[in-house]
FIBAKOL-555668 format. One record per residue: x, y, z of N, C-alpha, C, O in turn; residue in one letter. Coordinates in steps of 0.1 Angstrom, whole numbers, plus 5000, padded with zeros to 4 digits. Layout:
# FIBAKOL-555668
XYZXYZXYZXYZa...
This chain:
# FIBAKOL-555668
694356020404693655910410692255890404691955770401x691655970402689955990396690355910379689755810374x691255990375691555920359691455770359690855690353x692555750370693155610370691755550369691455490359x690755570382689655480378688855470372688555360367x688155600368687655600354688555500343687955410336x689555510342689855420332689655280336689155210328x689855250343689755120354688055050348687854930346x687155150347685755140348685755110333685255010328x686455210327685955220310686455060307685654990303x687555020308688154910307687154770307686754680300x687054830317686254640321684954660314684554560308x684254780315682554770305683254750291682554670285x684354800282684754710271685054600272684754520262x685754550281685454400282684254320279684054230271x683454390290682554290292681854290276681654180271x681454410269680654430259681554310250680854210247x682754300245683254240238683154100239683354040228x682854050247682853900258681453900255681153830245x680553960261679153950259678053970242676953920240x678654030235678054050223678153950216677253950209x679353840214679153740205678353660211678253560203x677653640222677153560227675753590226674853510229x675453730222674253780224673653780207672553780203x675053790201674553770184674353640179673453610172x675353560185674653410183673153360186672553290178x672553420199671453340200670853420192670053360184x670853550189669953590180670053530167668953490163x671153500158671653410150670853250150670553180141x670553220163670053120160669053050166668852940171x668253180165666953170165665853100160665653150149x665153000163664452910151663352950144662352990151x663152950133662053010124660752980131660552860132x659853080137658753030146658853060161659152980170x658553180161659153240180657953080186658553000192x656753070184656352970195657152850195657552830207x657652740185658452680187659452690199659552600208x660652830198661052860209660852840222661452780231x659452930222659052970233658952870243659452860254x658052750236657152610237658052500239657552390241x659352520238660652430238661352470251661452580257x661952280256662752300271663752250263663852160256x664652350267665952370262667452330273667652390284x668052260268669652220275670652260265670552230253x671752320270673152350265672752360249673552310241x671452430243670952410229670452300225670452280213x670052210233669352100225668052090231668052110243x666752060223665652100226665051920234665451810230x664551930242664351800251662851780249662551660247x661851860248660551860244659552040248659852150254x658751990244657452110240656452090255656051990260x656252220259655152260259653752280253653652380246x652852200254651852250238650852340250650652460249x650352280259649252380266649752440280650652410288x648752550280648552620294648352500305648052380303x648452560317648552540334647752630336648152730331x646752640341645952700341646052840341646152860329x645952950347646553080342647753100338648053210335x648652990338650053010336650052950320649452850317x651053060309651052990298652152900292653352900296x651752830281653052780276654252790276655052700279x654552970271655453010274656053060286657353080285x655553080295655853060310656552940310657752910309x655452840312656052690319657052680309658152680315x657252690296658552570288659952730297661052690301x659652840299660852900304661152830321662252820328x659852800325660152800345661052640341662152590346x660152600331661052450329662152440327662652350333x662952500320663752520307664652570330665252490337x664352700331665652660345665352590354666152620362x664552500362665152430363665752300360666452250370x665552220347666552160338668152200343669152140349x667752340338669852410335670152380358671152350363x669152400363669452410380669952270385671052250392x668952150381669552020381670551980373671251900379x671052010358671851990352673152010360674051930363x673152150363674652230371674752180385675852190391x673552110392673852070413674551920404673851840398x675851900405676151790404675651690413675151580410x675951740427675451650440673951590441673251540451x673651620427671951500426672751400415673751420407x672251320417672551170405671751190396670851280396x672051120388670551110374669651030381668451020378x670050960390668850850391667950900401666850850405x668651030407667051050416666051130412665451200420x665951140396665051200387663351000389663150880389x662751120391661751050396660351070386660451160377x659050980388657751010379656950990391656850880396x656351100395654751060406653851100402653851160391x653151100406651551160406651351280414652351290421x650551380415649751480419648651550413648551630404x647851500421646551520416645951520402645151600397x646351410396645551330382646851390372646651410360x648351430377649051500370650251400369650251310377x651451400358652351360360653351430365653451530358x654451430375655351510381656951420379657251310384x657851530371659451480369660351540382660751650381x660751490393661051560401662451480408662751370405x662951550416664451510420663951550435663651670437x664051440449664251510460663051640460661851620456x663351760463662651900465662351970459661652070461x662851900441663352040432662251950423662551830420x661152010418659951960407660652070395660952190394x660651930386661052010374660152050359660152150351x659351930360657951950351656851900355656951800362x655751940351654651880357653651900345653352010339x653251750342652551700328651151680330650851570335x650251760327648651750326647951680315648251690303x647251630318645951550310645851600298645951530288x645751780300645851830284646851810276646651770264x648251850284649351830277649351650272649851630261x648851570278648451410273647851410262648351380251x646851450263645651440250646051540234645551540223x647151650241647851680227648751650222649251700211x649251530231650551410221649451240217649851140211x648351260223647551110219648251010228648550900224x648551040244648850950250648450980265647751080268x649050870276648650920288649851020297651051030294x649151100309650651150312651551080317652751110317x650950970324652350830329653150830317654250840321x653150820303653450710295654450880286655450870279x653750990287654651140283655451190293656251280290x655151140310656651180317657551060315658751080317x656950920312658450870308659350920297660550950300x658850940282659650980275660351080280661551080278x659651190286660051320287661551280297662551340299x661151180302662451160320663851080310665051060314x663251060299664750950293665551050287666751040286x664551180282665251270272666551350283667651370280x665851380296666151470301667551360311668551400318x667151270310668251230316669551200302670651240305x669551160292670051140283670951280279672151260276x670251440279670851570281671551590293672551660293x670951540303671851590315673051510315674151580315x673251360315674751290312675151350300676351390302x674751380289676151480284676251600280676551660269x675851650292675751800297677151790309678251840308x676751750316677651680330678751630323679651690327x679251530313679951500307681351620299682551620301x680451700291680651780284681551870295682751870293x681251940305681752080312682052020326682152090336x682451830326683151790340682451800350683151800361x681251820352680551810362680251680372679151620372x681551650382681751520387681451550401680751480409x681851660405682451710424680951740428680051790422x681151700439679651770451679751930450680751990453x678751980447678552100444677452130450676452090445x677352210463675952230467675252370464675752480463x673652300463673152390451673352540457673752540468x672952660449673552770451674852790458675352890464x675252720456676852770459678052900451678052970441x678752890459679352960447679952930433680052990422x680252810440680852710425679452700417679752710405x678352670418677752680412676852840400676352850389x677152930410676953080401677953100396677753170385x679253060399680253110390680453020378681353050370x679852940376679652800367678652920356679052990347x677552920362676653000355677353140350677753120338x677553210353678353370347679253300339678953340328x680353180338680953140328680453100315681053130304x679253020316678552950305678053060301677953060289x677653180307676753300298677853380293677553480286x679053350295680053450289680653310276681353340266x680253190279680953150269680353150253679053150252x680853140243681053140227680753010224681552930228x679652970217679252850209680652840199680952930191x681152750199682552700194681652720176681852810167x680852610178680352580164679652710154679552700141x679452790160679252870151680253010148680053100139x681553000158682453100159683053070146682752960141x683853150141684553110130686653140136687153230143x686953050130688453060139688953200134689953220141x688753320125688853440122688753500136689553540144x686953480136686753550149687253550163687453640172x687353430162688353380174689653440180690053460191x690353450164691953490166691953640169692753700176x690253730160690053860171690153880178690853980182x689053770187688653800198689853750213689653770225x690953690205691853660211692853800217693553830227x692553860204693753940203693054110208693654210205x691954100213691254220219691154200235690954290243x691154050239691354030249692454060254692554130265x693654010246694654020250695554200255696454230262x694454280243695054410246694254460262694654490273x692754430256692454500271692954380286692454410297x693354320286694354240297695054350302694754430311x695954360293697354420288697054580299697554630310x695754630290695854750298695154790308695054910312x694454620315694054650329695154580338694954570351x695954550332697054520340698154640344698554670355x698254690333698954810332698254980342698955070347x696754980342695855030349696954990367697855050373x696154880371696254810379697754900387697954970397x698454860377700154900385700255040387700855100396x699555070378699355260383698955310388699255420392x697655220392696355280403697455260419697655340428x697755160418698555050433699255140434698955220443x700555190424701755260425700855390433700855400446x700155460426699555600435699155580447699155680455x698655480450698755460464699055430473698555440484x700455360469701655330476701955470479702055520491x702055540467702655690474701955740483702255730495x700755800478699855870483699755790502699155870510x700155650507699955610519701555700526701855770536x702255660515703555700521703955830521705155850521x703155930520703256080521702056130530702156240535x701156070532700056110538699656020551698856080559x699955920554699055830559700155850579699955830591x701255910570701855950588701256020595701056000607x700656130585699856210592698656220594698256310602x698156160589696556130592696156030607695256050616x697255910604697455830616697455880629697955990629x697255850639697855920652698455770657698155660654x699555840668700455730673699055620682698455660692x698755520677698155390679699255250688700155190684x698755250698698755160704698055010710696955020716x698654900708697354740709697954690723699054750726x697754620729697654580742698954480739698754430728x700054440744700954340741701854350727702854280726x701454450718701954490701701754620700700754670695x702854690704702954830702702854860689703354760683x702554910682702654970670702755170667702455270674x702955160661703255340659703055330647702855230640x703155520641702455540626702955480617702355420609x704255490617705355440607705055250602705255190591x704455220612704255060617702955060607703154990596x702155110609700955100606700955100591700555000585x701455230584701855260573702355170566702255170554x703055080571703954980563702754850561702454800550x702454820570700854730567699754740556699254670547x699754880560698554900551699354920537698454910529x700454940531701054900523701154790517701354780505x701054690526701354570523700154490521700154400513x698654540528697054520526696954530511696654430504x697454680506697254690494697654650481697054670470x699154580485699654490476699154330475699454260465x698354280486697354170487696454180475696354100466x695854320476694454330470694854350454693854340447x696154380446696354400440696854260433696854250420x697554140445698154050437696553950433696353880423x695553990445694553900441693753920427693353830420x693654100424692854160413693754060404693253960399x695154110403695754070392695653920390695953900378x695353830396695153690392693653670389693253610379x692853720398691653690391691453750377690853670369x691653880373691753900359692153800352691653740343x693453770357694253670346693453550340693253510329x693153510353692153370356691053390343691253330333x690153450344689353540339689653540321688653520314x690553570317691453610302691253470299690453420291x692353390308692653260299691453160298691453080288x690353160308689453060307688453140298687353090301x688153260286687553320280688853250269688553140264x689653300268690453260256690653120255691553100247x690253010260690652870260689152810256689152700250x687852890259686852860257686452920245685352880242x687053010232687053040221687552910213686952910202x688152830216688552750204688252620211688452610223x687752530204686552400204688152300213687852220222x689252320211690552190214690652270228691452210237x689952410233690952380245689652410253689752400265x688152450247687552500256686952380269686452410280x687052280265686952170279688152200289687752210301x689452210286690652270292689852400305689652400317x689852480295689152600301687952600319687952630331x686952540309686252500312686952370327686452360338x687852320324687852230334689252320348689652260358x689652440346690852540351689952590360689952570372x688852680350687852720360687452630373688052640384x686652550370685952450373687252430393686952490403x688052350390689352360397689652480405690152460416x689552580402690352740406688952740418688952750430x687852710410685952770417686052690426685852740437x686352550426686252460437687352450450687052400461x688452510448689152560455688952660462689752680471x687952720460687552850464686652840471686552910482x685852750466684752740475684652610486683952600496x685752520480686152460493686752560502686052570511x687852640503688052670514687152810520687152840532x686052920504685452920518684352870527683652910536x684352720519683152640534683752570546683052530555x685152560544685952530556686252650561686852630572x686052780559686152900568684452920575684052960586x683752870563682352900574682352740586681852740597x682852660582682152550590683552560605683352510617x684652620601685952660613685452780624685952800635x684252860616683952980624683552960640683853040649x682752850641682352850654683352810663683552870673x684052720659685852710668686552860667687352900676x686252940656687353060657686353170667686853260673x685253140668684753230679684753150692684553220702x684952950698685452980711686753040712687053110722x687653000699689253070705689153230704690253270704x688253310704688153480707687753460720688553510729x686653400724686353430734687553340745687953430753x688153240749689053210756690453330755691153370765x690453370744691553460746690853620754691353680763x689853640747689353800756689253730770689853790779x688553610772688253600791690053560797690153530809x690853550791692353510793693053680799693653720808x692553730788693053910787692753940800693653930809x691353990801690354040812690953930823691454020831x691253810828691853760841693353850844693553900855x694353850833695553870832695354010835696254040842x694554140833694354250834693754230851694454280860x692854190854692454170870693254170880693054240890x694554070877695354030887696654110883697554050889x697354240876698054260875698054400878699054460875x696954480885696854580895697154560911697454620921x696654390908696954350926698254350930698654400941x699154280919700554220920701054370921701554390932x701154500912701454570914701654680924702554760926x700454650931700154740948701054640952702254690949x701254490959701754450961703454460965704154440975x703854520951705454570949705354670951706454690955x704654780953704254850960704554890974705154990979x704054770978703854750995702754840999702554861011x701854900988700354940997699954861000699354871011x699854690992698954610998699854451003700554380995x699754421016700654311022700054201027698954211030x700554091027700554001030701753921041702953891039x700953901050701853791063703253691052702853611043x704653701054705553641046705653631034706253541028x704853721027704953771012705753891010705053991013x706853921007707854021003707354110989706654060980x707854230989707654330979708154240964707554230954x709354200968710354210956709454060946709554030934x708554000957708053900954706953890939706653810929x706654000945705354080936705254020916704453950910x706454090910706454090900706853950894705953890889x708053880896707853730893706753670893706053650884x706553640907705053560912703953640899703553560891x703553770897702953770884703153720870702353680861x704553720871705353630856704453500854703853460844x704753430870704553270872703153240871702553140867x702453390877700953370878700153350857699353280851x700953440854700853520839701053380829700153350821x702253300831702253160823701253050827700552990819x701253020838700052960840698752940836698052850833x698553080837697153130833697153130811696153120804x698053150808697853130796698652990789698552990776x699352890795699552800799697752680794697352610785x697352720803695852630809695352670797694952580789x695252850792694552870780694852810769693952760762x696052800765696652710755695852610756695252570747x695752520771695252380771694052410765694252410752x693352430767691752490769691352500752690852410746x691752600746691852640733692452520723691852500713x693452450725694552390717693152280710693052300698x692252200713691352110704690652230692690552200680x690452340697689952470687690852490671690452550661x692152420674692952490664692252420648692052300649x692152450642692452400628693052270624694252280623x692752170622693052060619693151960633693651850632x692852010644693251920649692751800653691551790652x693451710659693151550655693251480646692951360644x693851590635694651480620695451410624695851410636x695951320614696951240616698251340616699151320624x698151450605699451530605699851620619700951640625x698651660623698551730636699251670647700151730653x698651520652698851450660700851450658701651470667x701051420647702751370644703551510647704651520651x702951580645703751790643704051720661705151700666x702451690669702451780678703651650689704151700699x703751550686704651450689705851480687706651500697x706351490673707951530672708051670679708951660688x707551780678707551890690707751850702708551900709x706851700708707351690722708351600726708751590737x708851540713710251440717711251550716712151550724x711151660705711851760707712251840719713351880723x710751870724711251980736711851890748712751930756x711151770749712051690760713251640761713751600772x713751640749715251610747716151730749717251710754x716051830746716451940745716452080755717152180756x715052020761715152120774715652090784715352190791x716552010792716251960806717252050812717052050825x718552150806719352220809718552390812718952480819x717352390805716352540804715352490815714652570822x715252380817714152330831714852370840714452470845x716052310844716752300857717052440860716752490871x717852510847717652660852716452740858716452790869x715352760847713852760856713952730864714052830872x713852580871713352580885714952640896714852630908x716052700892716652740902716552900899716752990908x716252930887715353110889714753110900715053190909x713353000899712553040912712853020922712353070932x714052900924714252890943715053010946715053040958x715653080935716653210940715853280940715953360950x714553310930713553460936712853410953712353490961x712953280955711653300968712453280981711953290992x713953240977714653240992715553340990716653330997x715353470980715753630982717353650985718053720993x717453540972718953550972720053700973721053740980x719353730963719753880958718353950947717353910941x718754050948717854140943718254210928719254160922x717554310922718454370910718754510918717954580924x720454520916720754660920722054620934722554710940x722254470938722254430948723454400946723654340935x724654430954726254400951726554250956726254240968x726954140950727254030953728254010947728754100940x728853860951730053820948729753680949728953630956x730653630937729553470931731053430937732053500936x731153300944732353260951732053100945730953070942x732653040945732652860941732952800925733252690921x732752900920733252910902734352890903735052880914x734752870888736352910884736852990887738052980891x736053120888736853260887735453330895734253320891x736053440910735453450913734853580910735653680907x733553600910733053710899732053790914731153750921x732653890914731854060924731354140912731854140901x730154230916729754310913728254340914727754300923x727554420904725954400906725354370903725654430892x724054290900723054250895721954360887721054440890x722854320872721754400867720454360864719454440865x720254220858718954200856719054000858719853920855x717954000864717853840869716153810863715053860866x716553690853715153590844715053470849715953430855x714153410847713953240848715053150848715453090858x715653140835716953150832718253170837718953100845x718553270831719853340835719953480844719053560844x720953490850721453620864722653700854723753660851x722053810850723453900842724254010856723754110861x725353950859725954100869726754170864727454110856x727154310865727754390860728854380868728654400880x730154360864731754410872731554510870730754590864x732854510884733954720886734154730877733654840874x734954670865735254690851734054730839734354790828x732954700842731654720837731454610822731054640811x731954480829731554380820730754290825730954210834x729554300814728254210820728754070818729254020808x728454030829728753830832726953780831725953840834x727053650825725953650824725953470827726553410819x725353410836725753290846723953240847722953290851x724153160843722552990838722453030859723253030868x721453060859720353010876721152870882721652850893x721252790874721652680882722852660882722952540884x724252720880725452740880724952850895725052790906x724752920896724153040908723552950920724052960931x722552860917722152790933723152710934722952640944x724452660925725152580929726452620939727152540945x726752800940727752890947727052900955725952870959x728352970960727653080972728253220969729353250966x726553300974726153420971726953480978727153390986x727653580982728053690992727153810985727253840974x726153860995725053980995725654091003725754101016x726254190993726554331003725754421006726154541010x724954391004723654471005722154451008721154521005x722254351012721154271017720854361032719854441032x722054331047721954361055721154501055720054521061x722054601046720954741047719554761042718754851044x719654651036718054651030716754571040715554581039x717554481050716554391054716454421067715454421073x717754441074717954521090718354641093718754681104x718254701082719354841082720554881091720855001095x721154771093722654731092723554751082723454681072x724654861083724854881071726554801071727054731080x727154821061728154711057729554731061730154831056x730154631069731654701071732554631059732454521054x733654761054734854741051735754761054735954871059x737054651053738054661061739454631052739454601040x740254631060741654661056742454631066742254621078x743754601059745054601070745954681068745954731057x747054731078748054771076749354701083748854631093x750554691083751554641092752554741097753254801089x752554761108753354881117754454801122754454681124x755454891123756854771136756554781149755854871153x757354681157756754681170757054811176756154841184x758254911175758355001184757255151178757155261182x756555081169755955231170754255201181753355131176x754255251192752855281198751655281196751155391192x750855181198749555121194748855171192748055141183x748755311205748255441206748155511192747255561186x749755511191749655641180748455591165747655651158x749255431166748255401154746955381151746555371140x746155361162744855371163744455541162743355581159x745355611167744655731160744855761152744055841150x745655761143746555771129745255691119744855751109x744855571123743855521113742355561114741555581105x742255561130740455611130740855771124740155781114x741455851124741656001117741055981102740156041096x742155851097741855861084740555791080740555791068x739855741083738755681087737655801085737055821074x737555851094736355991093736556091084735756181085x737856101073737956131063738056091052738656131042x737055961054737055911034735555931034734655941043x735455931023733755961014733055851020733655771027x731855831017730555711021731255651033731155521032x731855691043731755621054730855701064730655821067x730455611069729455641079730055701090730955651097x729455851093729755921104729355921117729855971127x728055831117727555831131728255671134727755651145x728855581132729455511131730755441134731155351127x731455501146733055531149733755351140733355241140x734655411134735555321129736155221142736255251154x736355061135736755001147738354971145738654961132x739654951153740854901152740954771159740354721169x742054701152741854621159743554511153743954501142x744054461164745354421163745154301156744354221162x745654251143744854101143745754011143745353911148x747054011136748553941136749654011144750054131142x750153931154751653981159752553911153752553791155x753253961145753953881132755553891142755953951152x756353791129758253811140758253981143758454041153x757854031128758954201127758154311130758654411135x756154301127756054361128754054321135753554211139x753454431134752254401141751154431132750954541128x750254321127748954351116747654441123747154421134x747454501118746354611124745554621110746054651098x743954581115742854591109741754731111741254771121x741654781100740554901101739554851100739754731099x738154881100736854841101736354981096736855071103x735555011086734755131085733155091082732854981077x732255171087731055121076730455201068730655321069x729655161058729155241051727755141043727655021042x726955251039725655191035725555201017724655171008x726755251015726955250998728055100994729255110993x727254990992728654880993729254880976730254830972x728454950972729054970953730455030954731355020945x730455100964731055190961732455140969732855240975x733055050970733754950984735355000973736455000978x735155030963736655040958737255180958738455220961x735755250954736355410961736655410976737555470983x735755330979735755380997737555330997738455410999x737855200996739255140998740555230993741655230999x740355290981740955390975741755510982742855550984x740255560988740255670997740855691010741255791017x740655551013741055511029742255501030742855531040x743055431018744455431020745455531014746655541013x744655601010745555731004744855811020744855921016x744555821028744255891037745555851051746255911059x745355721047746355651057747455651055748355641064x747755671043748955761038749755861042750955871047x748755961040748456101043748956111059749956191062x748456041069748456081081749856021088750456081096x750255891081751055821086752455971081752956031090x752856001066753256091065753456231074754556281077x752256271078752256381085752956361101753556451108x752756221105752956221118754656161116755056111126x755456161106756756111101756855981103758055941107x755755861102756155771105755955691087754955711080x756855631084757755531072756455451071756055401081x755855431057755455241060756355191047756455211035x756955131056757555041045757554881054757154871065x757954801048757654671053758554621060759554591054x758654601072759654541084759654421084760054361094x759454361075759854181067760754161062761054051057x761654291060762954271054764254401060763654511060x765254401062765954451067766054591054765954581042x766254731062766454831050767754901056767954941068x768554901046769754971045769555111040769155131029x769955221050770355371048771355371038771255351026x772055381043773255471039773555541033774355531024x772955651037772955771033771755831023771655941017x770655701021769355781013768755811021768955781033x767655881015766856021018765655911026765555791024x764955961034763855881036762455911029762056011024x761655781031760455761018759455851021758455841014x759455961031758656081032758956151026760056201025x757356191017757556311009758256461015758156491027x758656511009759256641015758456751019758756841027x757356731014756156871022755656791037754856851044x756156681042755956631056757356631060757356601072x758756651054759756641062760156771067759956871059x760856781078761156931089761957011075762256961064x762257111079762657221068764657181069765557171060x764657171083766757111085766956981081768056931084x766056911074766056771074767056731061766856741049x768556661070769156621060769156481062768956421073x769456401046769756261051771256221058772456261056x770656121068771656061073773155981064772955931054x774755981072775555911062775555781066774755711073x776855741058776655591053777555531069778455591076x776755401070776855341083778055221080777755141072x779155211086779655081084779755011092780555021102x778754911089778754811102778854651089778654641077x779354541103779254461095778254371084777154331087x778654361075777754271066777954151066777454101056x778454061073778153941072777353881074777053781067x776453921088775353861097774353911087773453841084x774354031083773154061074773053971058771953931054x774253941051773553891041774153711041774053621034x774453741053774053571059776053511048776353401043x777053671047778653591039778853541051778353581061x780153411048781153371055782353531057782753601048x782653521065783753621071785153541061785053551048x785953481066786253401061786253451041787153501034x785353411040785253501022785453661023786053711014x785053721033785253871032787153861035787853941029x787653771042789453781048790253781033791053831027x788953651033789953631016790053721005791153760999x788853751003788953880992789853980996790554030987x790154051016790454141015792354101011793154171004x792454011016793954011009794254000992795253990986x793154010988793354010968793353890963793753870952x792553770973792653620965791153570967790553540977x790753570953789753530949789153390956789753280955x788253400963787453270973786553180967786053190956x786353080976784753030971784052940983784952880989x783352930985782452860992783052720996783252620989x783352731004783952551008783152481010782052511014x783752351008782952231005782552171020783452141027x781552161025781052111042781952021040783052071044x782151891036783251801036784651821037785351721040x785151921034786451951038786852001052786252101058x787751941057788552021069788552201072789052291066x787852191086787252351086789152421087790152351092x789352551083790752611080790452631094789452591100x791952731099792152781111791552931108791452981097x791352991116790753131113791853201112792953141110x791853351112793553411107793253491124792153511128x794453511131794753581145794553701141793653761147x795353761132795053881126793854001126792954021118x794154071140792354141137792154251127791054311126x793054271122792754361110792354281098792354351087x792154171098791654101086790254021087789753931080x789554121103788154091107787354221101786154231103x
């Protein structure tokens, strides 16, 4: 890691020296015979504009032609002054060249009397020269855009011009050097660059789990693993930016070596700076909107944190309210929760970035022809979420049965949204049904009664008995089986109850109750294998007395650990069959003599019957 940078370091100070020395051997190179000449000279982009000949009072020659000499290069570079607001006034018996705030020379009596003229008549010449250098100064390096002075666009203007190479005295030899020294050290701070980044990609991704501790943000969980992957990605930011600014960097040094591209150069920069510093003066001039939208969002936080200890006691039930319900609690915070950041949105929304453009205004229009065309099935649901949370349809956990559908759907409510009601079937398949399909049924709640009156839930059943067996026997035959199934309620006596007298036989209704209604298929399960059980034990048959049953000679439908130990089946009975399967006699005569019969036609003449009683 230490190498990497060190080299990193060594790199760029050979840069710089390579970049900086032809620039530093040129001016020495072209130096004018006569350091006062120099000194005593106001200087633009190398062309000499005029002399200083005398002192300012303690100040000398060579002071003033340097204080002069920047600011010349200061107005030259603020594009955002014109030429024409270069000005001539007076101050105190003096001539003054001045723009606005910024005095750039100031011409005394002496300095008059050692050109043989007045200073009115030596700040004119002096204002034509300097305006004449500044238009093709400004000309020369595109100096068109409002540039406000010290800016950044404007220092980085400056660091460019001191790194640039006088075309005219480079020779294209040198150039193709200096091209080709650039190009290596690029080469191997680029190559630096991916080595340095790579190590500490690693070095985050072996170390940084553990250094981290599990971190948590209020609404954006994050954990180490989370974290790690960010700051991963921080550092590939800072890496794509190094690498372009270098690049940036290369080509506007190598485009400013040769006389055909260095206006090019010169004009990339220029473009890349202004970009830059337009947007960061639209980040300073955005800052005071981005500090109301911090503060609307922290006082948004801090409300939503206030009210969401209350709602909580609330569900609770430590803290109550006259016709305000528990279950009420957490919705009503939902409802309270959008609202409140709802308004915030309102509140904040003029804060955003651009807004009141024309593009803004159109985004924020087709968004609302959009949401209104397309929501009104997600509204209607919403508003029948909330009429089902506040007239306590059902609850989560709560056995219902959705009746009025296609298909009617029992089971429990696993989770209920704004939106949609998911219930879980006996089969354990989640149904998942829009709010407003739901307020359009009807609810059956089996679990409501024990939650709201502690009434708990009856289930019931039928059985059918024949009439000769004793009403008696079967009311105790079922309350028996009754007080032996699981989740039924024992302090609770089972009720009976006769509910059909049918032709053959008699319907009898159980009633049990129980405060587990999930549980309604075991309980049913149980109850009739019980009723089973007892009806068996006491030898009474269920079989169905809606249809006639023929013995003859089978076994009966009691299992054998309830039938007596001598228990044989009865034999075969012969009694007539014709009343039972509804034959003509008549077809039984015929067959019995060996001649095949058939059904006679109603329209034919009824036969004589046969005298014969052995052929009955």
């Amino acid at each position: 890691m230490k190498k990497s940078w060190h080299s990193l370091i060594a790199l760029v100070l050979v840069t710089c020296l390579i970049v900086v020395s032809p620039t530093l051997s040129y001016s020495q190179e072209n130096s004018p015979s006569g350091a006062n000449n120099q000194e005593h000279s106001v200087v633009l982009d190398g062309k000499t504009l005029f002399s200083i000949p005398e002192a300012l009072g303690e100040i000398s020659p060579e002071a003033r032609s340097q204080e002069t000499t920047a600011q010349v290069e200061k107005f030259a570079k603020t594009a955002s002054l014109p030429i024409d607001s270069l000005l001539i006034g007076d101050q105190n018996g003096s001539a003054v060249i001045f723009s606005g705030d910024l005095v750039i020379v100031k011409i005394t009596s002496s300095d008059a009397r050692a050109a043989n003229t007045t200073p009115r008549e030596l700040a004119t010449s002096y204002l034509e020269n300097l305006k004449n250098a500044v238009i093709q100064y400004r000309q020369k390096y595109r100096l068109t855009g409002s540039v406000a002075e010290g800016s950044l666009l404007e220092r980085s203007l400056d660091f460019i011009s001191s790194l640039t190479i006088q075309n005219n005295q480079l020779s294209y030899t040198n150039a193709i050097f200096y091209t080709l020294i650039a190009t290596i050290v690029i080469l191997a701070i680029l190559m630096s660059l991916n080595r340095l980044f790579t190590g500490i990609s690693t070095y985050l991704t072996s170390r940084v789990e553990q250094r981290i501790p599990l971190m948590r943000i209020p609404y954006i969980p994050f954990v180490s693993d989370r974290i790690n992957e960010i700051i991963i990605q921080i550092t590939q930011w800072i890496r794509l930016c190094l690498t372009l600014a270098f690049i940036s960097i290369y080509l506007v040094l190598i485009l400013n070596l040769f006389p055909w591209t260095k206006r090019l150069g010169g004009t990339i920069w220029q473009n890349l700076l202004s970009a830059i510093n337009g947007g960061w003066d639209k980040f300073v001039a955005y800052l005071p909107n981005l500090f109301s939208l911090t503060i609307i969002i922290v006082i948004t936080h801090y409300i939503l944190r206030f009210f969401k200890p209350i709602f909580r006691e609330l569900g609770k039930g430590t803290i109550s309210f006259p016709g305000f319900y528990p279950e009420w609690a957490e919705p009503t915070y939902r409802l309270l929760s959008f609202m409140i950041i709802a308004l915030a949105g309102v509140i904040s929304f003029p804060y955003f970035p651009g807004f009141g453009s024309a593009s803004f205004q159109g985004i924020s229009i087709f968004l609302g022809v959009l949401v209104s065309l397309g929501s009104s099935a997600a509204v209607s649901n919403a508003v029948a979420g909330i009429i089902l949370i506040y007239t306590r349809a059902f609850q989560i956990g709560d056995r219902v049965e959705i009746t009025g559908v296609r298909e009617s759907i029992k089971g429990d409510v696993e989770e209920k949204s704004l939106l949609v009601t998911r219930i879980r079937t006996g089969l354990n398949i989640i149904v998942t049904m829009p709010n407003a399909s739901l307020l359009a049924s009807n609810i059956k709640n089996y679990s409501a009664s024990q939650r709201d009156s502690n009434r708990p839930v009856i289930i019931a059943t039928r059985v059918n008995f024949p009439y000769n067996l004793p009403w008696q026997t079967v009311y105790e035959i079922l309350t028996n089986a009754a007080r032996m199934t699981p989740y039924v309620l024992p302090d609770k006596p089972p009720g009976v109850y006769q509910r059909y007298l049918n032709d053959s036989s008699v319907t009898y209704q159980l009633e049990v109750y129980t405060d587990n209604p999930q549980k309604e298929f075991t309980i049913w399960s149980e109850l009739h294998k019980n009723i089973r059980d007892k009806c068996n034990e006491a030898g009474i048959e269920i079989i169905s007395p809606d249809y006639s049953v023929i013995r003859d000679g089978n076994k009966s439908t009691i299992p054998d650990n309830y039938l007596p130990k001598d228990y044989t089946a009865g034999g075969f009975n012969l009694n007539p069959l014709g009343n039972l399967f509804q034959i003509d006699l008549k077809w039984a005569a015929g067959t019995q003599n060996g001649k095949a019969s058939h059904a006679q036609d109603p329209t034919e003449p009824k036969q004589q019957e046969p005298q014969n009683p052995s052929q009955t």
